[in-house]
PDB file with SEQRES, HELIX, SHEET and CRYST1 records, atoms N, CA, C and O in Angstrom:
SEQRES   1 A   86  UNK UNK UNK UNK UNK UNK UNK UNK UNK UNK UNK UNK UNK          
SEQRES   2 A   86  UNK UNK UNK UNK UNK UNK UNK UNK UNK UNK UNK UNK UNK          
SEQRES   3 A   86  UNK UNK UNK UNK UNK UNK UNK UNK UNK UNK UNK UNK UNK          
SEQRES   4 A   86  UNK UNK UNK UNK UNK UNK UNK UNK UNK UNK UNK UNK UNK          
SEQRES   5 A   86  UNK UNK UNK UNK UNK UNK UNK UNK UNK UNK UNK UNK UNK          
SEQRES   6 A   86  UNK UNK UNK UNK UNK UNK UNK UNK UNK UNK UNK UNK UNK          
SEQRES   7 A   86  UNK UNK UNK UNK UNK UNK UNK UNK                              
HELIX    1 AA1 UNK A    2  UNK A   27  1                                  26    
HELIX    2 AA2 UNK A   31  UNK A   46  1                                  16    
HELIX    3 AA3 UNK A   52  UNK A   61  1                                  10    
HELIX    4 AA4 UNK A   63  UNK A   66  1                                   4    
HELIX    5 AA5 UNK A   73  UNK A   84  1                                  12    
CRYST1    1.000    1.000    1.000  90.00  90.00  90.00 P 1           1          
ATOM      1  N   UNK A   1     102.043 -33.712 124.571  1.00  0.00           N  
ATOM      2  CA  UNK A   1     101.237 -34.525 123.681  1.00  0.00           C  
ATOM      3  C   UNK A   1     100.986 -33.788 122.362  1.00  0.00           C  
ATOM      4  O   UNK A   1     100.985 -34.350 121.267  1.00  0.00           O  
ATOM      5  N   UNK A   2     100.772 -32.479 122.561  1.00  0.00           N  
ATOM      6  CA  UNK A   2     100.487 -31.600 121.195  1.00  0.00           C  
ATOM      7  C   UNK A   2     101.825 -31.866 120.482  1.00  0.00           C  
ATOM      8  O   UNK A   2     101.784 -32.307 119.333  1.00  0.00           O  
ATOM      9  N   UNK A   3     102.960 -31.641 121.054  1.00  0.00           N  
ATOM     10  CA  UNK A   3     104.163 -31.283 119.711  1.00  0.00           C  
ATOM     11  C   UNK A   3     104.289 -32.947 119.326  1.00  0.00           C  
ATOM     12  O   UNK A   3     105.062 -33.219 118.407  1.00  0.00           O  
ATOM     13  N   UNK A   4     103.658 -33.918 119.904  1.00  0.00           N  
ATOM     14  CA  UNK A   4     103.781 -35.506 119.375  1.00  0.00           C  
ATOM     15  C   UNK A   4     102.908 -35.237 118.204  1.00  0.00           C  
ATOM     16  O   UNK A   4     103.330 -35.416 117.062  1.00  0.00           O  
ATOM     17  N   UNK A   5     101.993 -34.915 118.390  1.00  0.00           N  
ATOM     18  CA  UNK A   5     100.670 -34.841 117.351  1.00  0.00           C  
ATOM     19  C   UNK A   5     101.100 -33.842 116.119  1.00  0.00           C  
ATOM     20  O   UNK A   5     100.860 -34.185 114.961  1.00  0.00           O  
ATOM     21  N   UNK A   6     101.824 -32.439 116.451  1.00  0.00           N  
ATOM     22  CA  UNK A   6     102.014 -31.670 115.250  1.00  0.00           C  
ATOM     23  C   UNK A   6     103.717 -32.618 114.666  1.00  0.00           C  
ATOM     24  O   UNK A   6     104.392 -32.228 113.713  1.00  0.00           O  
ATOM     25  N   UNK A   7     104.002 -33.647 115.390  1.00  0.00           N  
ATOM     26  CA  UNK A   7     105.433 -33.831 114.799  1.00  0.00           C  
ATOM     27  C   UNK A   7     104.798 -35.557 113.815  1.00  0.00           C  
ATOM     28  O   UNK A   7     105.534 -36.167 113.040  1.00  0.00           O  
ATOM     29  N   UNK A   8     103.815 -35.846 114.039  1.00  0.00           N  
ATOM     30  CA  UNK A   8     103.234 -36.833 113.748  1.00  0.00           C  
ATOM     31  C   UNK A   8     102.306 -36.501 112.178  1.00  0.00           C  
ATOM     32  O   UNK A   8     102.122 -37.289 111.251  1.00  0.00           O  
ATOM     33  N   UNK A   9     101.841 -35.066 112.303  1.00  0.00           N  
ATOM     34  CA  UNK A   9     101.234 -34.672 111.459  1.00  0.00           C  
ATOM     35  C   UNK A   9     102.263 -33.929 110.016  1.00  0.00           C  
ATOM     36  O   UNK A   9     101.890 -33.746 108.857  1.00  0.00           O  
ATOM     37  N   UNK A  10     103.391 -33.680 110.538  1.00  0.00           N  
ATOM     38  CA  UNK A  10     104.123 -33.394 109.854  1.00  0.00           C  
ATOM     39  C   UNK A  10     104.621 -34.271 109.347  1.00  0.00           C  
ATOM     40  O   UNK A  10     104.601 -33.960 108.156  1.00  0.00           O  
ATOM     41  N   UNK A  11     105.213 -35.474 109.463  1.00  0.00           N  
ATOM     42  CA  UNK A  11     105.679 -36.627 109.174  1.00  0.00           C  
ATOM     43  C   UNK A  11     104.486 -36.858 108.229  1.00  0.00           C  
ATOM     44  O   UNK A  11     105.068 -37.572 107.412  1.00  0.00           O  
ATOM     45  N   UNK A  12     103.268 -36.763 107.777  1.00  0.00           N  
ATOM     46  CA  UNK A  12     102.138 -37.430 107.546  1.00  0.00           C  
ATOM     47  C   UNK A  12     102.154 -36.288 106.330  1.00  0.00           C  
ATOM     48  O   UNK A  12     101.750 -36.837 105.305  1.00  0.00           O  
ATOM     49  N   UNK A  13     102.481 -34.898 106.094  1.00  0.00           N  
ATOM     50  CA  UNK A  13     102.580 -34.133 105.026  1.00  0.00           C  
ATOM     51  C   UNK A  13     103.547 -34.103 104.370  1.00  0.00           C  
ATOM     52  O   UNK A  13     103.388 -33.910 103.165  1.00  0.00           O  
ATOM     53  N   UNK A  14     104.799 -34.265 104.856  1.00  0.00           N  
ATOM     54  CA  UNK A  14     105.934 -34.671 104.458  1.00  0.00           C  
ATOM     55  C   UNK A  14     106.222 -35.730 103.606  1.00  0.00           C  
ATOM     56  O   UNK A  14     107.208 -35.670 102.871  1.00  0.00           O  
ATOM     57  N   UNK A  15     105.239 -37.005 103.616  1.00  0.00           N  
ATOM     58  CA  UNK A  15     104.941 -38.303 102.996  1.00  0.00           C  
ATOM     59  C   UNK A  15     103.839 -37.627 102.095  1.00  0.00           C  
ATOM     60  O   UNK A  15     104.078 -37.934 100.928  1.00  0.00           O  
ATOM     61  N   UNK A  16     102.912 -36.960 102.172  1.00  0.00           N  
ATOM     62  CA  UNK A  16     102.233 -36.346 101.293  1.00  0.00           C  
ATOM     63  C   UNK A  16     102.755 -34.837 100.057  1.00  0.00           C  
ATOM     64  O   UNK A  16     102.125 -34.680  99.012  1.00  0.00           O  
ATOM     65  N   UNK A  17     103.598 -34.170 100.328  1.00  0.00           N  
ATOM     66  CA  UNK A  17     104.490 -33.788  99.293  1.00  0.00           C  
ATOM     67  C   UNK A  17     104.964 -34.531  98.588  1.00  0.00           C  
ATOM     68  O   UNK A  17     104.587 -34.710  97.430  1.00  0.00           O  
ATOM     69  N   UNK A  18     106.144 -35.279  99.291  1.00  0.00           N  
ATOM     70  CA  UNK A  18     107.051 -36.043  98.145  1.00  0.00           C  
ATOM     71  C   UNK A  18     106.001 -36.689  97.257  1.00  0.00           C  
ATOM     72  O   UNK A  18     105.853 -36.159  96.156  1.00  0.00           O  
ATOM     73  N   UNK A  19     105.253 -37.735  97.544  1.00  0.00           N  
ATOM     74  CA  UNK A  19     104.400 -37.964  96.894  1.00  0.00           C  
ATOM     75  C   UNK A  19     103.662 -37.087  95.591  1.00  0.00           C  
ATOM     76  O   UNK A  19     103.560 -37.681  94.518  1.00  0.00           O  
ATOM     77  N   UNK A  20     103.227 -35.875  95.685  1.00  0.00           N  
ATOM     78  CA  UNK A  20     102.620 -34.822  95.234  1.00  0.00           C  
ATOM     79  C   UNK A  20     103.696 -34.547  93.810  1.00  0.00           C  
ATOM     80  O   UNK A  20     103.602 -34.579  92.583  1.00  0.00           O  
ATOM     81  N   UNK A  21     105.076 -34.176  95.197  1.00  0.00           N  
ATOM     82  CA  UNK A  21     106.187 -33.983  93.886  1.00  0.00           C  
ATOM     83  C   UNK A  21     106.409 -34.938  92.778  1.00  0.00           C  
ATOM     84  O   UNK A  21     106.335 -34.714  91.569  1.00  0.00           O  
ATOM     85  N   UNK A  22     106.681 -35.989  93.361  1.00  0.00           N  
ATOM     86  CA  UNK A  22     106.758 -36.886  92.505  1.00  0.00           C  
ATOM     87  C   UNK A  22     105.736 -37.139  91.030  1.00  0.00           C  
ATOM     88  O   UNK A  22     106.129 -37.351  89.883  1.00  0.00           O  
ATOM     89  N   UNK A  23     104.250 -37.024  91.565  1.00  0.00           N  
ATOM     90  CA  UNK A  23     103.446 -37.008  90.831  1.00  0.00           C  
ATOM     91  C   UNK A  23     103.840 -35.607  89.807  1.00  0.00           C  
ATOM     92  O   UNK A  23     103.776 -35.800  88.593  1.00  0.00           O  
ATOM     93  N   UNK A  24     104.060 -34.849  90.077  1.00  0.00           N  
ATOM     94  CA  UNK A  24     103.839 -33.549  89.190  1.00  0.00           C  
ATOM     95  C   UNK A  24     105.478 -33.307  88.329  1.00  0.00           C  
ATOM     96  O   UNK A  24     105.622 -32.643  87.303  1.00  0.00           O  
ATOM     97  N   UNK A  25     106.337 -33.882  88.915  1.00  0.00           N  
ATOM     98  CA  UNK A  25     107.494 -34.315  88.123  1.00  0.00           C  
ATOM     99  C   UNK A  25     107.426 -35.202  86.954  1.00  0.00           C  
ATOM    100  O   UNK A  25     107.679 -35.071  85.756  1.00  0.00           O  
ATOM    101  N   UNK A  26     106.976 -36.200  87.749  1.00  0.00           N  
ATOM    102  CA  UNK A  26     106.651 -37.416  86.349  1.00  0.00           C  
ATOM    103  C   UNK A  26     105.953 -36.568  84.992  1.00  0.00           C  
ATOM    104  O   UNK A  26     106.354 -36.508  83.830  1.00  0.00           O  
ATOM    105  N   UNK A  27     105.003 -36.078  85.507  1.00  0.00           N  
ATOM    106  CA  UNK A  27     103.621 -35.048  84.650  1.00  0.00           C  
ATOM    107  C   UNK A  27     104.633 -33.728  83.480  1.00  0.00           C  
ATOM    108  O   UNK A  27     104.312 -33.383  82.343  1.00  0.00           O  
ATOM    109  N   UNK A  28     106.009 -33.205  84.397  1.00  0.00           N  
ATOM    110  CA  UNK A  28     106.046 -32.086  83.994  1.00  0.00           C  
ATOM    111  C   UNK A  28     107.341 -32.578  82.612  1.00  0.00           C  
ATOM    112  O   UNK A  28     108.205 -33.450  82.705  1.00  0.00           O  
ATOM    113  N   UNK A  29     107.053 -31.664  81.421  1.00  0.00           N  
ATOM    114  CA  UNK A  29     107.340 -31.306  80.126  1.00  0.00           C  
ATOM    115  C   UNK A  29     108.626 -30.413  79.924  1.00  0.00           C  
ATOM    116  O   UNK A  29     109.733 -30.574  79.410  1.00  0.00           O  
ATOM    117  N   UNK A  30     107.933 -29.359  80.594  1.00  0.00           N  
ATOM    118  CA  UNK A  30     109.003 -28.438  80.518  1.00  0.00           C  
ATOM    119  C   UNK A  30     110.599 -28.833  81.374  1.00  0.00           C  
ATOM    120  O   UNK A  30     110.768 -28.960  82.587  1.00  0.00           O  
ATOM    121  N   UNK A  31     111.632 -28.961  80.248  1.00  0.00           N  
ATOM    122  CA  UNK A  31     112.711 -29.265  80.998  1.00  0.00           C  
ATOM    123  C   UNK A  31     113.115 -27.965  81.941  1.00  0.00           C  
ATOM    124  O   UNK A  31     113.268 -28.354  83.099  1.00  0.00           O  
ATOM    125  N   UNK A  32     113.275 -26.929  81.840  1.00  0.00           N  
ATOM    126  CA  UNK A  32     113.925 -25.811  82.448  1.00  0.00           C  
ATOM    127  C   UNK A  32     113.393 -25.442  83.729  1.00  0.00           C  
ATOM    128  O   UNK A  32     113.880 -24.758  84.629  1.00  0.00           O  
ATOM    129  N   UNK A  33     111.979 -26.206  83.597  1.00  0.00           N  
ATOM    130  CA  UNK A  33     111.428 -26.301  84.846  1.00  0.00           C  
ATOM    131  C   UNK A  33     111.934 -27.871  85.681  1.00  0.00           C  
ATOM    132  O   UNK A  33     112.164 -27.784  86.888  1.00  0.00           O  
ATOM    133  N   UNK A  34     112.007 -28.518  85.360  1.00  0.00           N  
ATOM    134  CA  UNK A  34     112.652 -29.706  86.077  1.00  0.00           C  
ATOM    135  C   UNK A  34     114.111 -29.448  86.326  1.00  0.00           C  
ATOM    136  O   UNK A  34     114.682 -29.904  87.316  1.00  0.00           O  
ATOM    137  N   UNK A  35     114.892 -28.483  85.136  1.00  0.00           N  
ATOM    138  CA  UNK A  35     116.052 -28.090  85.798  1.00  0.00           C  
ATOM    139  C   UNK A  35     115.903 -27.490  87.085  1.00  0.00           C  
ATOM    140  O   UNK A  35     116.411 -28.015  88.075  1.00  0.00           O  
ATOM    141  N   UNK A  36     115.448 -26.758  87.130  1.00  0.00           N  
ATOM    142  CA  UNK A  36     115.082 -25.578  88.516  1.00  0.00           C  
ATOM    143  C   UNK A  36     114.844 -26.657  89.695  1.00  0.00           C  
ATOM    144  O   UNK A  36     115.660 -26.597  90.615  1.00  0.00           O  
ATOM    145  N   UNK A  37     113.954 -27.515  89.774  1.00  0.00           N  
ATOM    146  CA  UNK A  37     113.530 -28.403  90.478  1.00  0.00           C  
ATOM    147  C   UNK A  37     115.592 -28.853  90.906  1.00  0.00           C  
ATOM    148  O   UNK A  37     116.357 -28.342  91.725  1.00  0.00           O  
ATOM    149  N   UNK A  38     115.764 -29.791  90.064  1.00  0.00           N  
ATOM    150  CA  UNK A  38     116.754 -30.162  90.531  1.00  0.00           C  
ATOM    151  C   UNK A  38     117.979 -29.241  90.857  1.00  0.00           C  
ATOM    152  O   UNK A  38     118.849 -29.883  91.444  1.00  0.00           O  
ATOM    153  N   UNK A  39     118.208 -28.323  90.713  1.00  0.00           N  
ATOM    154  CA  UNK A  39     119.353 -27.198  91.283  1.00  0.00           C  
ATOM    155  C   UNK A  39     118.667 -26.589  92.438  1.00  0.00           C  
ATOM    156  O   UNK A  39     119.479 -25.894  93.048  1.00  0.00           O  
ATOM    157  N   UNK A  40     117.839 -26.575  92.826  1.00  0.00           N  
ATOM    158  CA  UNK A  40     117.202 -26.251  94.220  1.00  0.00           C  
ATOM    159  C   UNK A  40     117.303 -27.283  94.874  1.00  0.00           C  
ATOM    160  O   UNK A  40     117.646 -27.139  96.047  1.00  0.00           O  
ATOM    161  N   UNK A  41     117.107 -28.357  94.483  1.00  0.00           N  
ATOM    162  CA  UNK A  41     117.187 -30.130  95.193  1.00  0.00           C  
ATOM    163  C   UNK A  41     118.691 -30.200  96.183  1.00  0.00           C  
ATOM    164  O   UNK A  41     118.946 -30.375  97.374  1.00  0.00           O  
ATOM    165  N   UNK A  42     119.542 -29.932  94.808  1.00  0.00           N  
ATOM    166  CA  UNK A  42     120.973 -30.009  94.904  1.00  0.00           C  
ATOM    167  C   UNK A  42     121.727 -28.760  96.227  1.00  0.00           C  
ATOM    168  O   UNK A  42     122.342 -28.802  97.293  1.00  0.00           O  
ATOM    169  N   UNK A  43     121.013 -27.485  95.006  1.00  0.00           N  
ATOM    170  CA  UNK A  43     121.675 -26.873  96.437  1.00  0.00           C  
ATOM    171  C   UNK A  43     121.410 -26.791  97.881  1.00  0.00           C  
ATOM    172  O   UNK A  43     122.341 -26.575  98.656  1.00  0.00           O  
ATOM    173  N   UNK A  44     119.774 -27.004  98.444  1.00  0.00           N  
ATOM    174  CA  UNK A  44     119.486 -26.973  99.660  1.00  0.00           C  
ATOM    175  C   UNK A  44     120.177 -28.607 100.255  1.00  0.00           C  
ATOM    176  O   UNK A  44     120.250 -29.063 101.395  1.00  0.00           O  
ATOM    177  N   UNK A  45     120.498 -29.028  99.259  1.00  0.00           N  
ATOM    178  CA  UNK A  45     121.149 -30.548 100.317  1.00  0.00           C  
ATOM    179  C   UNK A  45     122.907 -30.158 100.253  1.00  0.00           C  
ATOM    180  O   UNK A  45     123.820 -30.761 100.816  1.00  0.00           O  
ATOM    181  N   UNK A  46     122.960 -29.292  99.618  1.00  0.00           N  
ATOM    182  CA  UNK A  46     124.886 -28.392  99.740  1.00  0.00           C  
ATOM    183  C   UNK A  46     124.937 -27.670 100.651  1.00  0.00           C  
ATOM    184  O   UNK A  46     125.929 -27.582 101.376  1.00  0.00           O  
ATOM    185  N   UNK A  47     123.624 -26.851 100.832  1.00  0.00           N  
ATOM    186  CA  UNK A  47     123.822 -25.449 101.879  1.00  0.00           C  
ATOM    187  C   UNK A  47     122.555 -25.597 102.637  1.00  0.00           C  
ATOM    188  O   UNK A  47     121.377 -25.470 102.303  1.00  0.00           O  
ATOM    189  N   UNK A  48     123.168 -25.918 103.810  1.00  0.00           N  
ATOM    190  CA  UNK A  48     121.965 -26.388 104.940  1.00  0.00           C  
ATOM    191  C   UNK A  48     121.698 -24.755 105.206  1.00  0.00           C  
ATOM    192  O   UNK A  48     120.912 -24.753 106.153  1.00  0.00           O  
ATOM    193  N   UNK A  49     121.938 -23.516 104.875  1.00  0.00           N  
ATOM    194  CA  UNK A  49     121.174 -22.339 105.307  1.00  0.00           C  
ATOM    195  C   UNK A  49     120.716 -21.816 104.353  1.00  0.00           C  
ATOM    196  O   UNK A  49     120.173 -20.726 104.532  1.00  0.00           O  
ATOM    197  N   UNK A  50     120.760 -22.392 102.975  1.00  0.00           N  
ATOM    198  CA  UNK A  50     119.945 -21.722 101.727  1.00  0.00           C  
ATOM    199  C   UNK A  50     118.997 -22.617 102.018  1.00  0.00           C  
ATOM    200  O   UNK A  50     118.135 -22.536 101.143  1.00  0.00           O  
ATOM    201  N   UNK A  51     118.679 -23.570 102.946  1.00  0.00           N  
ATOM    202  CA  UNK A  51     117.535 -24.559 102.664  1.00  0.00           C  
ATOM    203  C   UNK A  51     116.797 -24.164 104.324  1.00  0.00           C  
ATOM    204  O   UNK A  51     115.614 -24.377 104.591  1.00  0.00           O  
ATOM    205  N   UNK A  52     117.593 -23.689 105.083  1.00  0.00           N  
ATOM    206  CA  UNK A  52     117.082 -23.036 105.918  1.00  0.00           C  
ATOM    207  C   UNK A  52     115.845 -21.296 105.645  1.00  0.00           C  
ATOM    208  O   UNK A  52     114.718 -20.909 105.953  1.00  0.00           O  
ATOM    209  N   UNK A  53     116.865 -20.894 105.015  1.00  0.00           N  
ATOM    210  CA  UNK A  53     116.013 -19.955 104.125  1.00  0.00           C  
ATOM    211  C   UNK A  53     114.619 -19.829 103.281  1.00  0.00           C  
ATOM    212  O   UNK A  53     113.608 -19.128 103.335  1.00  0.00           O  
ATOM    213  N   UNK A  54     115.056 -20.757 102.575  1.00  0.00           N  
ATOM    214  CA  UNK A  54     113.722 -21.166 101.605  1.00  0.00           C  
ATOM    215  C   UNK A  54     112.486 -21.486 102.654  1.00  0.00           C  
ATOM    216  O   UNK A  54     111.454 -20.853 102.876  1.00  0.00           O  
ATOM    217  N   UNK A  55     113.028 -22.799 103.247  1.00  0.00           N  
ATOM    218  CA  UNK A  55     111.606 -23.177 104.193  1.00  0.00           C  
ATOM    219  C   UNK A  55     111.062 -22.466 105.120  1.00  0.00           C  
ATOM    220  O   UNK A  55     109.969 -22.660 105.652  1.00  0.00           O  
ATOM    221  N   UNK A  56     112.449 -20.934 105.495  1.00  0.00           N  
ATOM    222  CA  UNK A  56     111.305 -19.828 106.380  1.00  0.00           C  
ATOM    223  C   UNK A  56     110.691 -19.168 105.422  1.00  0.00           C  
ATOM    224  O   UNK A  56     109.636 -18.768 105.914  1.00  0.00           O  
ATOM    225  N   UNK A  57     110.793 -18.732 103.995  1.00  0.00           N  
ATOM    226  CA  UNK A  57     110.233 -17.682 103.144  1.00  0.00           C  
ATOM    227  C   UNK A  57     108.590 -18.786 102.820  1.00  0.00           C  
ATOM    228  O   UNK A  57     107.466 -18.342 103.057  1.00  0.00           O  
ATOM    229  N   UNK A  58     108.834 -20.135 102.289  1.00  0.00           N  
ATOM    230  CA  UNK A  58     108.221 -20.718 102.093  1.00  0.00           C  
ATOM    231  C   UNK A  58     107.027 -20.838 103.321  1.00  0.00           C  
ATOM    232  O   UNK A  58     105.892 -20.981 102.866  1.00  0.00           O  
ATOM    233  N   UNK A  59     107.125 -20.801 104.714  1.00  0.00           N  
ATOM    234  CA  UNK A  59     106.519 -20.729 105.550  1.00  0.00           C  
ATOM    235  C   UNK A  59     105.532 -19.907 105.861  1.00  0.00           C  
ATOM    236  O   UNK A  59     104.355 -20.108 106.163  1.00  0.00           O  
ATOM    237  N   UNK A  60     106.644 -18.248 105.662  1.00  0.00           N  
ATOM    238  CA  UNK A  60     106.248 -17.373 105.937  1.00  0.00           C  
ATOM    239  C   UNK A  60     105.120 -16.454 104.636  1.00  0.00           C  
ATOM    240  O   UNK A  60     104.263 -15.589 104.815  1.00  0.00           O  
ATOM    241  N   UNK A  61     105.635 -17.148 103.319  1.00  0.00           N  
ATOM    242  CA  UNK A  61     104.189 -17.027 102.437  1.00  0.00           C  
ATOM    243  C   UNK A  61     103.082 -17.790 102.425  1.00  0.00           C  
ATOM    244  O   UNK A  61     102.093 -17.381 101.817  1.00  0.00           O  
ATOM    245  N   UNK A  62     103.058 -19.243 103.212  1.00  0.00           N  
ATOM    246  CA  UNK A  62     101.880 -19.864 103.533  1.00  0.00           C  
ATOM    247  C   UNK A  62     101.236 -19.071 104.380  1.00  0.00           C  
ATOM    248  O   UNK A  62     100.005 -19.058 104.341  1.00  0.00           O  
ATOM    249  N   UNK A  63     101.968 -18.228 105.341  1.00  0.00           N  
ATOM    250  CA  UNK A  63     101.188 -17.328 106.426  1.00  0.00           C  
ATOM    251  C   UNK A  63     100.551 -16.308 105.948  1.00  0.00           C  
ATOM    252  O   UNK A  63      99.511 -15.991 106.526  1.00  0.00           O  
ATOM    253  N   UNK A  64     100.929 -15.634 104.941  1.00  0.00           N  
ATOM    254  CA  UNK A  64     100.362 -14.748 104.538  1.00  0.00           C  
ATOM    255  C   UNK A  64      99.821 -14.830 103.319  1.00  0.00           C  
ATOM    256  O   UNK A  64      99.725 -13.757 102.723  1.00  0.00           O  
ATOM    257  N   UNK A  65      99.485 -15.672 102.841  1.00  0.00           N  
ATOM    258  CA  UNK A  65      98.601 -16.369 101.992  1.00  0.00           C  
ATOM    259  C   UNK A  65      97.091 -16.813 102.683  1.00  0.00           C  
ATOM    260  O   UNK A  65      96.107 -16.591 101.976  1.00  0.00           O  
ATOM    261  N   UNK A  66      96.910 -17.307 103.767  1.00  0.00           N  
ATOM    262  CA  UNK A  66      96.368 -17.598 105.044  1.00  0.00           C  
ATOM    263  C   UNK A  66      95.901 -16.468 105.420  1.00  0.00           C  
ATOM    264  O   UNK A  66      94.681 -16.477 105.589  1.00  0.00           O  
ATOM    265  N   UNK A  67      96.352 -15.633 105.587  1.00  0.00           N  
ATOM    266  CA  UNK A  67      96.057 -14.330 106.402  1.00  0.00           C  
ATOM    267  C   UNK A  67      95.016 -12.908 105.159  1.00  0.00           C  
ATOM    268  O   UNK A  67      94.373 -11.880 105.375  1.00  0.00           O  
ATOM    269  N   UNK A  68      95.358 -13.598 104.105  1.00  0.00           N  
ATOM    270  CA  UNK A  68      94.569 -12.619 103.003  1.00  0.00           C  
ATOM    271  C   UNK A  68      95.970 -11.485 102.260  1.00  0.00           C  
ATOM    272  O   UNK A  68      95.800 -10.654 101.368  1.00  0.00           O  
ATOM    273  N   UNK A  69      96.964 -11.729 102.797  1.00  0.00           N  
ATOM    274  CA  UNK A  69      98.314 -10.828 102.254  1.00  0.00           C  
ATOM    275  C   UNK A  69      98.469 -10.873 101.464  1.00  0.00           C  
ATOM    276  O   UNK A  69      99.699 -10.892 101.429  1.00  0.00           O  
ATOM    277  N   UNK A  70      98.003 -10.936 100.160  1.00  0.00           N  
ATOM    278  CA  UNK A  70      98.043 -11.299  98.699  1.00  0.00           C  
ATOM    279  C   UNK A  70      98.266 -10.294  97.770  1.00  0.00           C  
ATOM    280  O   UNK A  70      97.958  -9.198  98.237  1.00  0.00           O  
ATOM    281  N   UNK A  71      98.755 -10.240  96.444  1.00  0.00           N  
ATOM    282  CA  UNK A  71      98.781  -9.238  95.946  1.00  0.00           C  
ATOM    283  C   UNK A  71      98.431  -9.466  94.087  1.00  0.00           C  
ATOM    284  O   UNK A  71      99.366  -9.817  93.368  1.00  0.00           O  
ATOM    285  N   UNK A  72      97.341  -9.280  93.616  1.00  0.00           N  
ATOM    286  CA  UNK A  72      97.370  -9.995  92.150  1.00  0.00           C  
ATOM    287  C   UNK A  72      98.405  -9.064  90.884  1.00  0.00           C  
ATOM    288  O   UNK A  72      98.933  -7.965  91.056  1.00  0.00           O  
ATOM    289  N   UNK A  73      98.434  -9.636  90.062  1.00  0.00           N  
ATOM    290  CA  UNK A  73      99.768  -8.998  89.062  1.00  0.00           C  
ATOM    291  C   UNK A  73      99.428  -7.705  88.666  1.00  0.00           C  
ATOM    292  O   UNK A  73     100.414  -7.040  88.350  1.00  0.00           O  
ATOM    293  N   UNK A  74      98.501  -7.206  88.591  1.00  0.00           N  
ATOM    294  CA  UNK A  74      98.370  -5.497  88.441  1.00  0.00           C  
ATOM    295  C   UNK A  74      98.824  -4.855  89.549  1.00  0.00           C  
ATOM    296  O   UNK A  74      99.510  -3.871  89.273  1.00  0.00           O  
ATOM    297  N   UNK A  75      98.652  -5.109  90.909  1.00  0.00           N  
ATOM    298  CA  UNK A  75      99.049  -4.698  91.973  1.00  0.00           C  
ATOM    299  C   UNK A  75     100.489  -4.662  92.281  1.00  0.00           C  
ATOM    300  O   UNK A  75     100.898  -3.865  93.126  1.00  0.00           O  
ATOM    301  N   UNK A  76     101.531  -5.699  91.480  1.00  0.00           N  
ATOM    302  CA  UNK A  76     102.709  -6.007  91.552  1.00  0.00           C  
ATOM    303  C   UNK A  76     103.159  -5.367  90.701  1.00  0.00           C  
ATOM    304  O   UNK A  76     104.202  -4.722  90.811  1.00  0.00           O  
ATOM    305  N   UNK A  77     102.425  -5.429  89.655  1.00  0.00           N  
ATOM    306  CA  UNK A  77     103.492  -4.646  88.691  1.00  0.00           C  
ATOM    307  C   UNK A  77     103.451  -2.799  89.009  1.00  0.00           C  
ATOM    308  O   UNK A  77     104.284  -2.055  88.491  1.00  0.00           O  
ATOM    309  N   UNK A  78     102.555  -2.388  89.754  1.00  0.00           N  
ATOM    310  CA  UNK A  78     102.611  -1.207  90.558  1.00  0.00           C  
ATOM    311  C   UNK A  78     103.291  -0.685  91.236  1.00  0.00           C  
ATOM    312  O   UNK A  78     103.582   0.497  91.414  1.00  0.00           O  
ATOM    313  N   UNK A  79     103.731  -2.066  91.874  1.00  0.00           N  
ATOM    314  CA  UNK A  79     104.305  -1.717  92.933  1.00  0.00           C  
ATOM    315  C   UNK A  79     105.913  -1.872  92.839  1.00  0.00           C  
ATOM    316  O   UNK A  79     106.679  -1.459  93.711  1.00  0.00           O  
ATOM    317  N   UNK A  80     106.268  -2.461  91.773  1.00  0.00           N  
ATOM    318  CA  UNK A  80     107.509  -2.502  91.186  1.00  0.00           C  
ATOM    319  C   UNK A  80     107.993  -1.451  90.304  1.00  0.00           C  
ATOM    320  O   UNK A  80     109.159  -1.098  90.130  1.00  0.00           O  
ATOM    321  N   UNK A  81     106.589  -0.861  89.602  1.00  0.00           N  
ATOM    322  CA  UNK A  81     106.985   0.416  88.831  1.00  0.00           C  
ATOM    323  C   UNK A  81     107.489   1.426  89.812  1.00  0.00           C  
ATOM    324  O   UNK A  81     108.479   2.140  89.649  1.00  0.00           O  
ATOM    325  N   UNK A  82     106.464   1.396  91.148  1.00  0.00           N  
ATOM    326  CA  UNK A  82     106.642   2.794  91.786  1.00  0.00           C  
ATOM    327  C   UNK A  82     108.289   2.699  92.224  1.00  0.00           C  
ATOM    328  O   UNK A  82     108.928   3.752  92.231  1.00  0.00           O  
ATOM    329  N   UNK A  83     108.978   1.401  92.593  1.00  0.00           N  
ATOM    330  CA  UNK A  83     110.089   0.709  92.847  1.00  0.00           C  
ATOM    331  C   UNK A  83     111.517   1.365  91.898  1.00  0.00           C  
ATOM    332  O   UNK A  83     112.630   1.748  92.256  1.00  0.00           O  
ATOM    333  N   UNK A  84     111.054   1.296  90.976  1.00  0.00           N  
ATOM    334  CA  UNK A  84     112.082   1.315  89.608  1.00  0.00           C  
ATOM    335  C   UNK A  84     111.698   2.879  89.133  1.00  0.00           C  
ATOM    336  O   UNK A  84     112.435   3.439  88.321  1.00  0.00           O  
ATOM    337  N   UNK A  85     110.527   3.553  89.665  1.00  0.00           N  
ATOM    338  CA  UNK A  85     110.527   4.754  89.354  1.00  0.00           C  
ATOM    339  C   UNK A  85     109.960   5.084  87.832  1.00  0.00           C  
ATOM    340  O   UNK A  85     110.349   5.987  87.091  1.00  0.00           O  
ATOM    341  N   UNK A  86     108.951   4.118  87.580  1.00  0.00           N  
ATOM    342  CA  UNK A  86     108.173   4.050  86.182  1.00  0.00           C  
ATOM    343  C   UNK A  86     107.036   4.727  86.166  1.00  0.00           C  
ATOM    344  O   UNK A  86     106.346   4.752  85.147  1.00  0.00           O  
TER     345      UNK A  86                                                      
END                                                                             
């Protein structure tokens, strides 16, 4: 009964993205950003494992977004210096 309910609830966010997208497409200005939109569109419906990909990274930063795993841009750019050896 649970995976009816989480497959029911998903169906129910799934109708609530597109929606979302849609709204914020219509809204958005910047072309280079609507390019991006659509070459991600394109390729995850070309390569069923780049779209496999995305939706585990995408997943797996809702989790740790959730969890407090965060990092703000001083912290990043730290941590990229120490990276690159700056």
């Amino acid at each position: 009964m649970k995976a009816n309910l989480n497959y029911m609830l998903d169906m129910a966010t799934t109708a609530d993205i597109k929606t979302e997208l849609q709204t914020l497409i219509e809204n958005e200005t910047d072309s280079s950003i609507l390019e991006a939109i659509r070459t991600l569109l394109r390729k995850s419906r070309l390569d069923p494992i780049l779209k496999q990909k995305l939706t585990s990274r995408a997943l797996k930063s809702e989790e740790d977004i959730k969890a407090g795993r965060v990092m703000d841009r001083k912290g990043l750019e730290k941590k990229l210096n120490t990276r690159l050896g700056i």
